[in-house]
C-alpha positions in Angstrom: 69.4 190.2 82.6 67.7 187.1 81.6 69.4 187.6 78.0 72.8 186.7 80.4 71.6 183.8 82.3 70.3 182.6 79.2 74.0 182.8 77.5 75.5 181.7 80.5 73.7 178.3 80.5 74.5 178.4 77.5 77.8 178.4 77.9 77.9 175.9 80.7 76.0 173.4 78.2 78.3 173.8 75.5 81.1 172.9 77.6 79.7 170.0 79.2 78.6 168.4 75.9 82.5 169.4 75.0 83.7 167.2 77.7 81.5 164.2 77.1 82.0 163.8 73.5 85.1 165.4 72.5 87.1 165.2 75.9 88.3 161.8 74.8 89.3 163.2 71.4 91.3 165.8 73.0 93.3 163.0 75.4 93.5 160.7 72.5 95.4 163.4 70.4 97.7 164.2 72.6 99.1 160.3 72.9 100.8 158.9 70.7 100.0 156.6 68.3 99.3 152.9 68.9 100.5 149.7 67.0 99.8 146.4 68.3 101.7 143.3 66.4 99.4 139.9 65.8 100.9 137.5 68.7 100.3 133.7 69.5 101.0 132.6 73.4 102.4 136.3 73.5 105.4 136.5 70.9 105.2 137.4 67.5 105.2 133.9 65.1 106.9 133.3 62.0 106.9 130.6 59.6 110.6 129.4 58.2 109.8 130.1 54.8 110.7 133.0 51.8 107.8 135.1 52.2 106.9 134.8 56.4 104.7 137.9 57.4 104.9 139.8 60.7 100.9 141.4 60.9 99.3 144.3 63.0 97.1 146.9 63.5 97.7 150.7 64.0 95.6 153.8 64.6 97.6 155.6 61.9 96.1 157.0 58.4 95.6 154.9 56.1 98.6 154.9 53.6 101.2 155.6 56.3 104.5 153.3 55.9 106.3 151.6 59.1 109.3 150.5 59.3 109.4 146.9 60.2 113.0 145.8 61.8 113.4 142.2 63.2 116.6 141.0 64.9 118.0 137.8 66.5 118.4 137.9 70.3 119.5 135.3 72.6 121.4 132.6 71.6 120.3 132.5 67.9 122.9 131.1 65.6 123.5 132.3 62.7 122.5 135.8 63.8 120.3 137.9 61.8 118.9 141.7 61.2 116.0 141.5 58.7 113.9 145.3 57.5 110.8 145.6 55.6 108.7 148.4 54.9 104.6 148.1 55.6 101.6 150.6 54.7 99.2 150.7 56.3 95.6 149.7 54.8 92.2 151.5 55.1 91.2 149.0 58.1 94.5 149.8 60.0 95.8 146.3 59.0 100.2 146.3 57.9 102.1 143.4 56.8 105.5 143.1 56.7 107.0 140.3 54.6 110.6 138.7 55.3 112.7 135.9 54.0 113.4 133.7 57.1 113.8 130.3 55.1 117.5 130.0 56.1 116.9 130.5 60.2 116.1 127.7 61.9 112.8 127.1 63.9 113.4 127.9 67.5 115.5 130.9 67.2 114.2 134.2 69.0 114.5 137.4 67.5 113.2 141.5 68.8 111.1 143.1 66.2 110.5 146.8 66.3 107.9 148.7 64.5 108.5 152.5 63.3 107.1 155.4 61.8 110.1 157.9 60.8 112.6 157.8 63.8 109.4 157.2 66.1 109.4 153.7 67.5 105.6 152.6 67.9 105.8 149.0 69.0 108.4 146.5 70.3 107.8 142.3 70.7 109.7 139.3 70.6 109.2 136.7 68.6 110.1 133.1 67.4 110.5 130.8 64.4 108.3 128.1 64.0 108.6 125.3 61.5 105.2 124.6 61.3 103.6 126.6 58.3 100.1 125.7 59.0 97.8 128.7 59.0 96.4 129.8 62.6 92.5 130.1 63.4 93.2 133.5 65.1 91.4 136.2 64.8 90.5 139.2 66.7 87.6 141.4 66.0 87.0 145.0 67.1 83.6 147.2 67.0 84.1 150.7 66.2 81.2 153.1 67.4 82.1 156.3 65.6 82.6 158.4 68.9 86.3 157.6 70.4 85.5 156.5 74.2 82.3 156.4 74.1 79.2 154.0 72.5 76.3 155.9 69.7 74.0 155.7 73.1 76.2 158.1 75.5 76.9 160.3 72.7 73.1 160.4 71.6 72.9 161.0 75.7 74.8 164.4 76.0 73.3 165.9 72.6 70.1 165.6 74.0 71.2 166.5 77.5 72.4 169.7 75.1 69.1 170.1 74.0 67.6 169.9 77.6 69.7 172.2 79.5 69.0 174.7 76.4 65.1 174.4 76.6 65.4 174.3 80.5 67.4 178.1 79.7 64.9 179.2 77.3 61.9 178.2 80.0 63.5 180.9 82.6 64.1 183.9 80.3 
């Protein structure tokens, strides 16, 4: 009898710990995947030059290529439709670079960011004829543990631990 209260907290346990560590796992895979594009005020900036870049950051594999598609909107003359192709790097950072020396600064253009026939992202954007580099930057802290900080996780092992000693104590 005390062999099955014992597995039965043991079960319990187990399927807390489940919950609070890999619960956000489970609810993260079944999302798709995120991109976000770099932004300044909100749109996506591009410098009129040969080699402007359009930069993000996804949650995808590492090596993973994305479609990068850009398109005037508006009242942009001469209208345009630009593609370029971006892997992404070990950090999650893509680049995309595009010639935009001939459209003039002040013209508004859609880009939209794929993987295969999946469309990940979608931002508008501008020209700008200013080429000086932006202080920008955005930092992010990963933990190891999606949802949750070391210190929760460290919390429902040894709340694991606990509830198994506690269940060892009664039989």
């Amino acid at each position: 009898m005390f062999a099955h209260v014992r597995f039965r907290w043991f079960v319990v346990a187990a399927v807390v710990c489940a919950a609070l560590v890999g619960g956000a796992t489970a609810v993260e895979a079944q999302n798709t995947s995120s991109v976000s594009l770099a932004t300044d005020d909100g749109n996506v900036t591009v410098a009129q030059s040969e080699a402007a870049t359009i930069t993000g950051t996804s949650d995808l594999e590492a090596g993973t290529t994305l479609s990068v598609r850009v398109q005037s909107t508006g009242d942009t003359s001469p209208r345009f439709l630009k593609t370029s192709e971006a892997v992404v790097g070990d950090g999650g950072n893509f680049s995309a670079t595009l010639d935009f020396s001939e459209i003039p600064p002040g013209s508004t253009f859609s880009v939209t960011v794929r993987n295969e026939s999946t469309e990940l992202a979608e931002r508008e954007g501008v020209v700008v004829g200013d080429t000086t580099p932006s202080t920008t930057s955005a930092s992010t802290t990963d933990t190891g543990i999606p949802g949750f900080g070391a210190g929760l996780g460290a919390l429902a092992v040894a709340g694991l631990g606990a509830v198994a000693l506690l269940a060892g104590r009664r039989a």
